[in-house]
Backbone as a chain_set.jsonl record, in Angstrom:
{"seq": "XXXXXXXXXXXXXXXXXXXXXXXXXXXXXXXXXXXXXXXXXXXXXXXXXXXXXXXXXXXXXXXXXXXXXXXXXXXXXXXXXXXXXXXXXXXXXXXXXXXXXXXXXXXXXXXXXXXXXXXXXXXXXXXXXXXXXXXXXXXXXXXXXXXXXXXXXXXXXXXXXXXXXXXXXXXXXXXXXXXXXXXXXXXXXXXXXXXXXXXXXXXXXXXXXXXXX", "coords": {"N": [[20.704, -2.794, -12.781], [20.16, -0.748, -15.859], [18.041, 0.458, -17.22], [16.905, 1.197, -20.803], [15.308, 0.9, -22.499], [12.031, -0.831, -23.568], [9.052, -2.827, -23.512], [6.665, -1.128, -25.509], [3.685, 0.207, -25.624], [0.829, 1.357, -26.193], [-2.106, 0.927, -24.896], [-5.564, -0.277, -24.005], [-6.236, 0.606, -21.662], [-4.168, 1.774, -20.519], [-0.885, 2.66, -20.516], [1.795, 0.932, -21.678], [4.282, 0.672, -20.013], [6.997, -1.026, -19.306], [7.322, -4.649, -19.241], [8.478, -7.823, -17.844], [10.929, -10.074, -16.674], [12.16, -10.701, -12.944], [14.439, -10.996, -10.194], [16.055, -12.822, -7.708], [19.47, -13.846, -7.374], [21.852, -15.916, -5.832], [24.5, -14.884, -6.355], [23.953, -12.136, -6.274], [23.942, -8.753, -4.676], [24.274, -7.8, -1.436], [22.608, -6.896, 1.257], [22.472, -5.069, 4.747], [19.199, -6.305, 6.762], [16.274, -5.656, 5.891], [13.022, -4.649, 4.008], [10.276, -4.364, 6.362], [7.59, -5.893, 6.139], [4.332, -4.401, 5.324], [1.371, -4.6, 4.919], [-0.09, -3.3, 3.172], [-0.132, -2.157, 0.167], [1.19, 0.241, -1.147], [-0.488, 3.316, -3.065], [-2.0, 6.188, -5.246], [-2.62, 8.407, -3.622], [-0.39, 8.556, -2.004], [-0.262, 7.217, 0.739], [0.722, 5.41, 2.651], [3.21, 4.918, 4.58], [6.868, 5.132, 5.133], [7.796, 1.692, 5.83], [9.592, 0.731, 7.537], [12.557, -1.069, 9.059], [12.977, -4.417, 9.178], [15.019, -7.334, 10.951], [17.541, -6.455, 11.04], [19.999, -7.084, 11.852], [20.952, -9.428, 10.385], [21.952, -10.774, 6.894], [20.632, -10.297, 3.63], [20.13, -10.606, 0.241], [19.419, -8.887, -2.935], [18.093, -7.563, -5.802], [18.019, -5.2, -8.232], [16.264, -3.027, -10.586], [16.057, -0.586, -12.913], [14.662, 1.793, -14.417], [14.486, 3.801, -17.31], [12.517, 6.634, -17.674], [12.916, 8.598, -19.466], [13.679, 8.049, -21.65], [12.084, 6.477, -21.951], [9.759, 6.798, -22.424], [9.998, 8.672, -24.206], [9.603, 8.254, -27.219], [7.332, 7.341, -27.631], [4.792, 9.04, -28.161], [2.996, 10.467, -26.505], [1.662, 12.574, -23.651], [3.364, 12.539, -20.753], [2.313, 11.229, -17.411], [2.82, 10.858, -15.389], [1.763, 9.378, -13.166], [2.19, 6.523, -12.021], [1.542, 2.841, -12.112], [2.673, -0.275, -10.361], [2.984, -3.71, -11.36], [3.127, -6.993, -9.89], [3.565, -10.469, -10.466], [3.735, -13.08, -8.861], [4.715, -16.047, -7.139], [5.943, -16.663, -5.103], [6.381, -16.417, -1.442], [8.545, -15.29, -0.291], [10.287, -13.469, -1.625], [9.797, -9.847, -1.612], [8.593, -6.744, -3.526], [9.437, -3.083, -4.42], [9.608, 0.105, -4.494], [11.445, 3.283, -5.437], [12.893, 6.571, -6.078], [15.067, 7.367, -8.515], [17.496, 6.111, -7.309], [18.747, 4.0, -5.236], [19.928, 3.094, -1.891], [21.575, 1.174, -0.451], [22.206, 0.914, 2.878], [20.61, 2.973, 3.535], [17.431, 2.785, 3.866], [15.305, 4.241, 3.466], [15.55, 6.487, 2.349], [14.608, 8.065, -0.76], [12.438, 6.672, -0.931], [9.455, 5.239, -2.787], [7.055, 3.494, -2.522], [5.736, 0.545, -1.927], [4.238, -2.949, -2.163], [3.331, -4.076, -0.146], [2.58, -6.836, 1.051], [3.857, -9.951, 0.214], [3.92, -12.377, -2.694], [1.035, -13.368, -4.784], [-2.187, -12.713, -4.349], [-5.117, -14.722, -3.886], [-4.268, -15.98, -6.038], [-3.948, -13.965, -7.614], [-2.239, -10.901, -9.373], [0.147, -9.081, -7.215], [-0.138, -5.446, -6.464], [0.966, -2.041, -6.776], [1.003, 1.835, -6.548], [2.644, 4.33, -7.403], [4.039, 7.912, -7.953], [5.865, 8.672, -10.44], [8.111, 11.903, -11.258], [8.263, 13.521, -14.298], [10.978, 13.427, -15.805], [12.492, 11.729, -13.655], [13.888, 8.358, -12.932], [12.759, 5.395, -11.833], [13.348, 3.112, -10.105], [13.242, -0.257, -9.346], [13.129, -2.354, -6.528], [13.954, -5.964, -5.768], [13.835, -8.053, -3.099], [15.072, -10.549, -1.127], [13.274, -11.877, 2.163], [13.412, -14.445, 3.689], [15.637, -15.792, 5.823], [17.906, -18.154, 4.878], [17.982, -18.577, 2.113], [15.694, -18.987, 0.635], [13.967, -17.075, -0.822], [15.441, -16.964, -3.468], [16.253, -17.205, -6.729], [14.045, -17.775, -7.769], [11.582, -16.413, -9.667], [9.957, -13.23, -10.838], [7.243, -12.037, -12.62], [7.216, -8.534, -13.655], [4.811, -5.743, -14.32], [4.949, -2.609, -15.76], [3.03, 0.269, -15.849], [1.646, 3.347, -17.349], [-0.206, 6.406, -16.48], [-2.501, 9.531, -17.178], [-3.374, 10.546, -14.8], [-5.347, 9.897, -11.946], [-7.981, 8.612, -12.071], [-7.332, 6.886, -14.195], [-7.134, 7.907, -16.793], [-5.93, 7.252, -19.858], [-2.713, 8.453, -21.46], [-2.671, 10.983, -22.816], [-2.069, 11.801, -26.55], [0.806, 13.399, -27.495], [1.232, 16.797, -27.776], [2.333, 18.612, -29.97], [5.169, 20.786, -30.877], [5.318, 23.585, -33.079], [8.48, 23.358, -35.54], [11.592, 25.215, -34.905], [12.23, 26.552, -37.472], [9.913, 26.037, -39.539], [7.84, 27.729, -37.31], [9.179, 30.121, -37.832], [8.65, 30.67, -40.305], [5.726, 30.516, -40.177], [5.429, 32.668, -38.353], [6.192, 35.22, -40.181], [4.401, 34.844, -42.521], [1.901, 35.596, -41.018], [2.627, 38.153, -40.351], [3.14, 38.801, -42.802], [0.329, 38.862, -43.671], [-1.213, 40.806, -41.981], [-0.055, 42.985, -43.054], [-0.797, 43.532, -45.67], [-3.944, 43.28, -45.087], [-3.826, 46.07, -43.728], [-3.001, 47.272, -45.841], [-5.111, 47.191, -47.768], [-6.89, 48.174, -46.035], [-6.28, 50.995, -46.18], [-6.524, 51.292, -48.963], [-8.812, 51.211, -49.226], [-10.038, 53.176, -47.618], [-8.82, 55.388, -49.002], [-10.114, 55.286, -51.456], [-12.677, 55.98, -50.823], [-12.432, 58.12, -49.78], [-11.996, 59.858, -52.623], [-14.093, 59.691, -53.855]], "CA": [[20.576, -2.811, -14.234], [19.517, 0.723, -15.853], [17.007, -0.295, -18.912], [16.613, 1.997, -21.492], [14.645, 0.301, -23.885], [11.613, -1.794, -22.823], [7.535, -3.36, -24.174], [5.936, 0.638, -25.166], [2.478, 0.214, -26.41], [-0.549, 1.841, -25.562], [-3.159, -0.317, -24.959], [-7.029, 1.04, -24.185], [-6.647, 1.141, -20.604], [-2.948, 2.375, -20.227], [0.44, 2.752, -21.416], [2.402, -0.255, -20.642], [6.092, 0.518, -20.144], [7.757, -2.253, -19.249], [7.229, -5.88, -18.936], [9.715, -8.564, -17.642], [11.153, -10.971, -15.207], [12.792, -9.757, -11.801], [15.126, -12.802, -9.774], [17.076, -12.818, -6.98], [20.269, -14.865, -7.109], [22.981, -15.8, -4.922], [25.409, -13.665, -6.589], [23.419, -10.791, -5.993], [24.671, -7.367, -3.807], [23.409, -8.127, -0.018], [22.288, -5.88, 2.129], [21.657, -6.193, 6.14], [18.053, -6.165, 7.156], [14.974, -5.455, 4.843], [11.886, -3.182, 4.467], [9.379, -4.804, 6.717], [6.043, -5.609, 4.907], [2.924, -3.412, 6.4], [0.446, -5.271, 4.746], [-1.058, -2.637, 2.126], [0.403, -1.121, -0.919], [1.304, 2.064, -1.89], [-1.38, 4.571, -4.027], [-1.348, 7.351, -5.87], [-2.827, 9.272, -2.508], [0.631, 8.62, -0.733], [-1.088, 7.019, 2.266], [1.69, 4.385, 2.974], [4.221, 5.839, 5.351], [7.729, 4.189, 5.005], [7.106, 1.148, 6.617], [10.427, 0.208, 8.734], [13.915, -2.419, 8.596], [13.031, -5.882, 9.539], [15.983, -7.713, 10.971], [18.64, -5.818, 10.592], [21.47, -7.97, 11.801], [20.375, -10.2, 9.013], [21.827, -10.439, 5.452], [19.648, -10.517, 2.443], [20.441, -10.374, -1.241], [18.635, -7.848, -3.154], [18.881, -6.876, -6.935], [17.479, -4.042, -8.884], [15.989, -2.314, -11.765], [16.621, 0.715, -13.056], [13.96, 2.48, -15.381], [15.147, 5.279, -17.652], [11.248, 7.109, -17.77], [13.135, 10.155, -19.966], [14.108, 6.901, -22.865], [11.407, 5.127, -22.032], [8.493, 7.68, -22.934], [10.243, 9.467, -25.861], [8.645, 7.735, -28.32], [5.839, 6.752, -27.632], [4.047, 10.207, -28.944], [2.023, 11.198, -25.58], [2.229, 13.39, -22.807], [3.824, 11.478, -19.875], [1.556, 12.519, -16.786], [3.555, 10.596, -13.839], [0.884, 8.208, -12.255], [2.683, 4.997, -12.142], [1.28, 1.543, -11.253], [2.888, -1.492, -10.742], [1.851, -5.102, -11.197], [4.446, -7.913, -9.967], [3.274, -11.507, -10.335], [4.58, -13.923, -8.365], [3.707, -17.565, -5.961], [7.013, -16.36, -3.862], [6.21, -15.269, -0.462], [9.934, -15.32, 0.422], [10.912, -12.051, -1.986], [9.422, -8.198, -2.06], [9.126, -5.983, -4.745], [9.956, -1.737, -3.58], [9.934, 1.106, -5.621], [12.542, 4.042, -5.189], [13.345, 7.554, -7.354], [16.881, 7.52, -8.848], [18.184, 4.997, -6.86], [18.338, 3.116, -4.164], [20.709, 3.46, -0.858], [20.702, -0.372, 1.227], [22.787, 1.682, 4.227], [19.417, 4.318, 4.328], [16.425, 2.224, 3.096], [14.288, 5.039, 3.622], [16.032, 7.282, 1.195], [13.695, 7.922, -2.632], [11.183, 5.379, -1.057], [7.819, 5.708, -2.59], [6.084, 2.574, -2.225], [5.875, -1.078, -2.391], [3.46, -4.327, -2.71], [2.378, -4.304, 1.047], [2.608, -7.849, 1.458], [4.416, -10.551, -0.596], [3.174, -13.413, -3.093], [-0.101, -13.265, -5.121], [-3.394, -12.612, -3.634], [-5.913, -15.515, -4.672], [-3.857, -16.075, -7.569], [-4.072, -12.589, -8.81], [-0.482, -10.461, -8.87], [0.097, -7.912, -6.396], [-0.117, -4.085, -7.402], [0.86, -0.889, -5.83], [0.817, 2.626, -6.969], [3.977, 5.285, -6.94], [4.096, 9.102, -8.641], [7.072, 9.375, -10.811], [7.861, 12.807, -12.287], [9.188, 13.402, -15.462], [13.163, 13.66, -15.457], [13.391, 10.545, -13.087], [14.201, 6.974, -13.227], [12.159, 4.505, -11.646], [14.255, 1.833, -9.594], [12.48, -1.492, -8.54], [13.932, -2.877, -5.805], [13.381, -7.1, -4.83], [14.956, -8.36, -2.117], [14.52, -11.946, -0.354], [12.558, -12.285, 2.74], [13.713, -15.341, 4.22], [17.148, -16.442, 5.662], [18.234, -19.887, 4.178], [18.188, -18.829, 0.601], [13.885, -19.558, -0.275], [13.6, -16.434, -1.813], [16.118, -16.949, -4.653], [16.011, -17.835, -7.96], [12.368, -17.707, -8.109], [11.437, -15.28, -10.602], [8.507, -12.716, -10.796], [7.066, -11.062, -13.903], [6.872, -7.362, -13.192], [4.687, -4.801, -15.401], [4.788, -1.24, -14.844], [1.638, 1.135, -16.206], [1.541, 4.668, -16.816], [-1.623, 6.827, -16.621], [-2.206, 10.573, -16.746], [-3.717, 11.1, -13.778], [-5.681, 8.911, -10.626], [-8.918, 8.408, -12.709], [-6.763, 5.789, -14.829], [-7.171, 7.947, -17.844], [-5.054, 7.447, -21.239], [-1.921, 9.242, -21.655], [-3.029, 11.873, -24.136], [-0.999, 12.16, -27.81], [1.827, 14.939, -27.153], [0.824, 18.143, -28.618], [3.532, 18.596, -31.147], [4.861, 22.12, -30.796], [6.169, 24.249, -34.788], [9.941, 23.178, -36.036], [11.741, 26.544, -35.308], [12.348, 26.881, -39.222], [8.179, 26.136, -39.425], [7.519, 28.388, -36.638], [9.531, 31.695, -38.416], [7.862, 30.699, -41.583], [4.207, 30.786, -39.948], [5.075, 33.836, -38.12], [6.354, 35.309, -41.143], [2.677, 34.311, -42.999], [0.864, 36.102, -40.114], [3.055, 39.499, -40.46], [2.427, 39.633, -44.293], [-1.209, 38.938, -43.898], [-1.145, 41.555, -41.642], [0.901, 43.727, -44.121], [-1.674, 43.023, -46.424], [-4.956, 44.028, -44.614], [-3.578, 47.724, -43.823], [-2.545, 48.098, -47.304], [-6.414, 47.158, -48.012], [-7.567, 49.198, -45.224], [-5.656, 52.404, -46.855], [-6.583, 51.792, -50.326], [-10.676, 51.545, -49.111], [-10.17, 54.86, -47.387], [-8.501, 56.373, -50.436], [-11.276, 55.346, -52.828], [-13.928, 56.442, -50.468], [-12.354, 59.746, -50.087], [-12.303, 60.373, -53.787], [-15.536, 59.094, -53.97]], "C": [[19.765, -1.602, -14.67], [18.867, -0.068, -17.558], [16.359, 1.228, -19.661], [15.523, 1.746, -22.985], [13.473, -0.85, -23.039], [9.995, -2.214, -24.119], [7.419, -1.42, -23.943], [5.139, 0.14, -26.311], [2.067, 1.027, -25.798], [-1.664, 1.342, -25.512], [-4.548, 0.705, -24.733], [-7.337, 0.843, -23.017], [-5.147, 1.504, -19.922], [-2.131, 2.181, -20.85], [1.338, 1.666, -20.627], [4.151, 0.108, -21.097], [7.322, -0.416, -19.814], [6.671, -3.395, -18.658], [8.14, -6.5, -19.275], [9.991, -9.03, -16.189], [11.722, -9.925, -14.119], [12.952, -10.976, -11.051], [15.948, -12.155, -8.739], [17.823, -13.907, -6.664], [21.402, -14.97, -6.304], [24.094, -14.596, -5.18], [24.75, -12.425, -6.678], [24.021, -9.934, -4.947], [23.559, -8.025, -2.168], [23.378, -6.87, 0.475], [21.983, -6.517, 3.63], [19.981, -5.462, 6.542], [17.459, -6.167, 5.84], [13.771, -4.632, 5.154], [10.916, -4.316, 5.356], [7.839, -4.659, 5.774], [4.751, -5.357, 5.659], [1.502, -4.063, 6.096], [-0.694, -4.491, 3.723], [-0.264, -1.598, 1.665], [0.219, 0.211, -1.085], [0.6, 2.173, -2.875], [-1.105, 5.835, -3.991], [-1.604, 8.569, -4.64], [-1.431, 9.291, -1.635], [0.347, 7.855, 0.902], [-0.231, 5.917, 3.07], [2.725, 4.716, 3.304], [5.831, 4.291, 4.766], [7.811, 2.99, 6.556], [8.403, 0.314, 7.302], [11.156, -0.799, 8.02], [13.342, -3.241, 9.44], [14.087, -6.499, 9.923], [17.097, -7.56, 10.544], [19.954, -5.988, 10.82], [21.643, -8.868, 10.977], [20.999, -9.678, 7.68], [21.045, -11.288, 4.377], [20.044, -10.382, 1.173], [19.249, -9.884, -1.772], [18.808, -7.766, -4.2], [17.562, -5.725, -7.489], [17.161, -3.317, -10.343], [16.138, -1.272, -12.117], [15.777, 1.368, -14.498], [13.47, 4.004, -15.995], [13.851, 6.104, -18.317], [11.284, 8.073, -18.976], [12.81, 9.453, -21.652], [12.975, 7.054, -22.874], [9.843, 5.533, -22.824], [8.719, 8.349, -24.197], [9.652, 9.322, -26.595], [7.987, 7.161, -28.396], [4.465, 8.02, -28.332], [2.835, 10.683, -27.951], [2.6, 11.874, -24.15], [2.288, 12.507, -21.196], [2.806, 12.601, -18.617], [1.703, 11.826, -15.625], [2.962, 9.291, -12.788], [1.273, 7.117, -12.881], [1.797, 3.326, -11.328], [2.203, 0.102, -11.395], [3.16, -2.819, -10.549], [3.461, -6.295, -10.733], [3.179, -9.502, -9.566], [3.912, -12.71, -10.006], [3.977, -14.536, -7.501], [4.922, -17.122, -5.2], [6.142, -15.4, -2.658], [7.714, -15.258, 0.507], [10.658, -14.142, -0.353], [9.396, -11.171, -1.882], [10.033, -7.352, -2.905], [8.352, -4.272, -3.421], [9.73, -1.459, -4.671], [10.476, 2.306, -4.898], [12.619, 5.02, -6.561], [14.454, 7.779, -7.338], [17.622, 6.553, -8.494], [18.188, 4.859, -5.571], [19.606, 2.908, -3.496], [20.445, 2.517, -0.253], [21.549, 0.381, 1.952], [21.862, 2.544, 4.429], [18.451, 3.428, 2.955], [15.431, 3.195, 2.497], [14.269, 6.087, 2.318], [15.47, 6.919, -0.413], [13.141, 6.746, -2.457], [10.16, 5.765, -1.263], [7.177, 4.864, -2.704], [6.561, 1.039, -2.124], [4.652, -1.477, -1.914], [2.392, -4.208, -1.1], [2.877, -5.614, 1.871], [3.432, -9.048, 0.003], [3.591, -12.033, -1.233], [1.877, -12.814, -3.964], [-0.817, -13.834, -4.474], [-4.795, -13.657, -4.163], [-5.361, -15.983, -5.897], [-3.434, -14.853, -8.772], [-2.6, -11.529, -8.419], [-1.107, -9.149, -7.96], [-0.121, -6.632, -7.442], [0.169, -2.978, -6.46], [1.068, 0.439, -7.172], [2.151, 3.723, -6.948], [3.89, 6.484, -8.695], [5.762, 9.183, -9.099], [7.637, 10.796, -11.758], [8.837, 12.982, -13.363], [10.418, 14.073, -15.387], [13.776, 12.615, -14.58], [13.36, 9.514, -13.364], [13.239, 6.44, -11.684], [12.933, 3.338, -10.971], [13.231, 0.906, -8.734], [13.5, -2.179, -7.893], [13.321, -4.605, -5.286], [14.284, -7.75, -4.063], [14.287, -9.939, -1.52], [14.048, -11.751, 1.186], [12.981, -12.851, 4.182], [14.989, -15.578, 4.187], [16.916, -18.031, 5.059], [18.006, -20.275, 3.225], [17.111, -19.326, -0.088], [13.691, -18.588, -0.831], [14.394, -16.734, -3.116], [16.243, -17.859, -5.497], [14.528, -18.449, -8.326], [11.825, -16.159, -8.303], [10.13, -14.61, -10.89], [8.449, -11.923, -11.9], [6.678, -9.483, -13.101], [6.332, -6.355, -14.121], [3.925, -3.418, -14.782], [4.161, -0.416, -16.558], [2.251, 2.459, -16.322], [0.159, 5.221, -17.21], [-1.174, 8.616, -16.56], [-3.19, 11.252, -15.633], [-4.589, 9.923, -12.547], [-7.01, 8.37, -11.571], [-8.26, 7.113, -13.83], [-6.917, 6.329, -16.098], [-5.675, 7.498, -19.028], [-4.277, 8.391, -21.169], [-2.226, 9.722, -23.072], [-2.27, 12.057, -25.421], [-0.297, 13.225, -27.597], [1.034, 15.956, -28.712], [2.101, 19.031, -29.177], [4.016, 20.438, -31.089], [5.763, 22.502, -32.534], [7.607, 23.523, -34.373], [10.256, 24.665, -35.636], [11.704, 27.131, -36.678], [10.221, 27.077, -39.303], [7.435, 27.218, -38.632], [8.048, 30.583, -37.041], [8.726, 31.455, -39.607], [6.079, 30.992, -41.009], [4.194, 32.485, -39.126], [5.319, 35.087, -39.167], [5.025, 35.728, -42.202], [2.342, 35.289, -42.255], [1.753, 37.768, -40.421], [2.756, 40.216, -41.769], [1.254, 39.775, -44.267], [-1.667, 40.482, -43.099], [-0.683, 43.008, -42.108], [-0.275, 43.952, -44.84], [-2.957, 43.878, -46.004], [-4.528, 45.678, -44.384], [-3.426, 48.309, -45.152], [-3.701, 48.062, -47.779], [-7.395, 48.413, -47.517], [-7.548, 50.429, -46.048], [-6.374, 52.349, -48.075], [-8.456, 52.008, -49.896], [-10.786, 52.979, -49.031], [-9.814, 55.861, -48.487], [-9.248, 56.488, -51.393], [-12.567, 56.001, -52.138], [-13.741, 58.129, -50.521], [-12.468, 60.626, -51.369], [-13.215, 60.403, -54.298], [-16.278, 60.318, -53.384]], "O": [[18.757, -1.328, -14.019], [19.248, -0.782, -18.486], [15.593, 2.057, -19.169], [15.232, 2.334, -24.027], [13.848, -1.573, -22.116], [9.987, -1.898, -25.309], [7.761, -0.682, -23.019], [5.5, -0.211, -27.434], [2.683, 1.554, -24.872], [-2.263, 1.472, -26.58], [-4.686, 1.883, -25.061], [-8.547, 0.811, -22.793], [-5.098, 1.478, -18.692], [-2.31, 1.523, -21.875], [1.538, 1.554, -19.418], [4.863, -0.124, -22.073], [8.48, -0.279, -20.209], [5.664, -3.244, -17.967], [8.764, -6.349, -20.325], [9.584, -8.665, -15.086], [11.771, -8.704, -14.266], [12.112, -11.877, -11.04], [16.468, -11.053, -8.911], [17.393, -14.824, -5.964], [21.974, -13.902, -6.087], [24.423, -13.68, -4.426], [25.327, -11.613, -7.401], [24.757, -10.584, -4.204], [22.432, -8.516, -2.105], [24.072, -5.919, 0.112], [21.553, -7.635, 3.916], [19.755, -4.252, 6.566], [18.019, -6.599, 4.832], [13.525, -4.067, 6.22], [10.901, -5.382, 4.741], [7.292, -3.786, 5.1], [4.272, -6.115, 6.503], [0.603, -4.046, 6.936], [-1.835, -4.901, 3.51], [0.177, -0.598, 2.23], [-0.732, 0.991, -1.131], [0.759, 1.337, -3.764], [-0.397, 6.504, -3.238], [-0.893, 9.573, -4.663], [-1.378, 10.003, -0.632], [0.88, 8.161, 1.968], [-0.634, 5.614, 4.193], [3.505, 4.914, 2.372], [5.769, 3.152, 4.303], [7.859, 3.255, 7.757], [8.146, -0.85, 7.609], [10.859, -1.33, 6.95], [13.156, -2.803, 10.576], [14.763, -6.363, 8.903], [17.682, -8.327, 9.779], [20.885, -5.378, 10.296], [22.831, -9.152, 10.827], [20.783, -8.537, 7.27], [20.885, -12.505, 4.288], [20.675, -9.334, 1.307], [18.156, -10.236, -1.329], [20.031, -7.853, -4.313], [16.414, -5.628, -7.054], [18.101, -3.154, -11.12], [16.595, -0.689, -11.134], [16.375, 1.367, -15.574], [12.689, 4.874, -15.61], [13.993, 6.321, -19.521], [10.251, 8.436, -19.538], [12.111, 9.937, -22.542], [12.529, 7.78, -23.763], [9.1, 4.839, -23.518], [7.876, 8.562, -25.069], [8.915, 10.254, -26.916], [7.89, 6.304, -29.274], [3.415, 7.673, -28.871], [1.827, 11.204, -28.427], [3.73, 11.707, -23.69], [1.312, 11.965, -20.678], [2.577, 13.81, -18.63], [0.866, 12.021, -14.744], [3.541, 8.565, -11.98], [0.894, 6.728, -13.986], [1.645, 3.046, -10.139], [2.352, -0.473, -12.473], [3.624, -3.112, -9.448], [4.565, -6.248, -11.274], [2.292, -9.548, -8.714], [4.591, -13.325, -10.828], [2.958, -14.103, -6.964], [4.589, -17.457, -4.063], [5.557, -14.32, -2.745], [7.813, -15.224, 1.733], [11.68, -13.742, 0.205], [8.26, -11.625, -2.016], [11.221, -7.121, -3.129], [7.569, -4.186, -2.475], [9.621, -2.18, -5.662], [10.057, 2.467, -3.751], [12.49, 4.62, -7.718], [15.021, 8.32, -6.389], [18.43, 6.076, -9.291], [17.605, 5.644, -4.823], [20.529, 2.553, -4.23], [19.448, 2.473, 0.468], [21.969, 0.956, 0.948], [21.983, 3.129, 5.505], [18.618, 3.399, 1.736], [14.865, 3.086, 1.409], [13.342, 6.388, 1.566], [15.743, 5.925, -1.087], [13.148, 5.847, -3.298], [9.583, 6.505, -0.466], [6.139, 5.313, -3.19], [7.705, 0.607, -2.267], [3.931, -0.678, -1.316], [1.166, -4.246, -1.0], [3.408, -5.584, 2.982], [3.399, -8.638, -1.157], [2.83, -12.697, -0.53], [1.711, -11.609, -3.773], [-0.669, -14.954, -3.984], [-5.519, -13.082, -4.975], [-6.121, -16.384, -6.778], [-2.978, -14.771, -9.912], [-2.074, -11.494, -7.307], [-2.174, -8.535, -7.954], [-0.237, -6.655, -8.667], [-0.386, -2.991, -5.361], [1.232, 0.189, -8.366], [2.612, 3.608, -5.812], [3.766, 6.171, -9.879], [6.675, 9.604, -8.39], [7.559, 10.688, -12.982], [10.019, 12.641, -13.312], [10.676, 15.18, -14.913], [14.987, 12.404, -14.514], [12.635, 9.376, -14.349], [13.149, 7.13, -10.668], [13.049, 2.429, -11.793], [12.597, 1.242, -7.733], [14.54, -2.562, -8.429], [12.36, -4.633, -4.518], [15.444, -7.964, -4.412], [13.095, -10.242, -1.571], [15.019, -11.123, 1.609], [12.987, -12.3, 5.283], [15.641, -15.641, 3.145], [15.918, -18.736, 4.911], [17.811, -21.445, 2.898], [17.23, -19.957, -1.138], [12.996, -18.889, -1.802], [13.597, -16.703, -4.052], [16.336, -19.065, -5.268], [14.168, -19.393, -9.029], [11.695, -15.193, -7.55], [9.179, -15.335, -11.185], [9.378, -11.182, -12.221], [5.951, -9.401, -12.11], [7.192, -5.902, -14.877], [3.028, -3.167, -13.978], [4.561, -0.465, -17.721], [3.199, 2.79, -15.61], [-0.544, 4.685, -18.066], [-0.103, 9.058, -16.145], [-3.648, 12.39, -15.728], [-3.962, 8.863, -12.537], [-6.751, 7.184, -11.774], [-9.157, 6.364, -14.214], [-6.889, 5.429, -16.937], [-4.504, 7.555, -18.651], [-4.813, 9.441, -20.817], [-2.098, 9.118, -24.137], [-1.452, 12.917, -25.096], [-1.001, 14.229, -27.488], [0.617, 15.824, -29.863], [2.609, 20.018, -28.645], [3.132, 21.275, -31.271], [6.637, 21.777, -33.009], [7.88, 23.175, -33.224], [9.376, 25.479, -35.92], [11.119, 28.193, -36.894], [9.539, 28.088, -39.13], [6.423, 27.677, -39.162], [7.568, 31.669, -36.717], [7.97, 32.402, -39.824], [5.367, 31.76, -41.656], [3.277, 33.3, -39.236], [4.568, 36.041, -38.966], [4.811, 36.888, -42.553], [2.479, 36.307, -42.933], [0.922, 38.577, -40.834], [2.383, 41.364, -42.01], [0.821, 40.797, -44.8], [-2.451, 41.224, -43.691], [-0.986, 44.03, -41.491], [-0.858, 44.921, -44.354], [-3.097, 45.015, -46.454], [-5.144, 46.47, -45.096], [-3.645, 49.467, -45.509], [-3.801, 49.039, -48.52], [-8.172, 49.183, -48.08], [-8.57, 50.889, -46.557], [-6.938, 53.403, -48.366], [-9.144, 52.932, -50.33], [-11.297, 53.782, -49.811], [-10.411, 56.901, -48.768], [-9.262, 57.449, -52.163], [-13.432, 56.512, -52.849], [-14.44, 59.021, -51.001], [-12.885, 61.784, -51.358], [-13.364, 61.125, -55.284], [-17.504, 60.302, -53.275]]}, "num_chains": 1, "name": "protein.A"}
């Protein structure tokens, strides 16, 4: 599913770009095997190698998100600055949530993997979180897949909300810095050539009165 439209606020400790469910149901696309889970999420340092197929004679059902970053930031009125986080809440420890740039290849798992969760389920109660750099011009694909053979991951549904920041410090995505209209931009340069016009013709007439002077 490619989502072009999603929740865009700005709140006062990030920019929240999407929020929304994420399900895996029988009629979902299968795949064989799954990412194995390493046990600690991906950050914005990269430090989370791709972490291997799990049972790979095994089929799994899998579905996917698809988040159009180019849409999704337009209008919001700040400068997109790539540091992604994001939050999935869920009591399932029979699906995993992935993240992937552009899209997502089940015959090469490995392929535009930049992170996932670590481990599956919420931690004390509190939702998972991992970290992944997306740069501006790509899409965002969340990948959840089930777990468990004999059909316990599915149809148990996880809220998923994905952050943006402009940089590791968790600052605020800054207000875009608006650049002239071309029409606005010949008119101000325009302004600046007469003013310029202007002062020499000043200059000249000083010197002419001083000389007569």
């Amino acid at each position: 599913m490619l989502l072009t439209t999603g929740l865009l606020a700005i709140t006062a400790h990030a920019t929240l770009v999407y929020t929304g469910d994420m399900v895996v149901t029988a009629s979902d696309p299968t795949q064989q095997g799954r990412l194995l889970r390493g046990g600690t999420g991906q950050d914005w340092s990269g430090g989370e190698l791709f972490p291997g197929v799990n049972n790979a004679g095994a089929t799994f059902h899998y579905s996917t998100l698809t988040l159009d970053f180019d849409t999704l930031i337009a209008g919001l009125g700040v400068d997109y600055g790539g540091f992604v986080q994001i939050n999935f809440d869920s009591e399932s420890a029979d699906t995993f949530l992935s993240a992937y740039l552009d899209s997502y290849n089940p015959a090469n798992k490995a392929q535009n993997w930049l992170g996932d969760e670590g481990s599956s389920g919420n931690i004390f109660g509190n939702p998972q979180f991992f970290q992944v750099i997306v740069p501006f011009g790509h899409d965002l694909v969340l990948l959840l897949n089930e777990t468990a053979l004999g059909g316990f991951g599915l149809d148990v549904p996880g809220t998923v909300l994905v952050e943006a920041f402009s940089d590791t410090e968790y600052t605020d995505l800054a207000p875009r810095r608006e650049l002239p209209e071309p029409d606005a931009l010949a008119l101000l340069l325009a302004a600046v050539a007469a003013a310029a016009v202007a002062a020499r013709r000043r200059t000249a007439l000083t010197r002419r009165t001083a000389v007569a002077a």
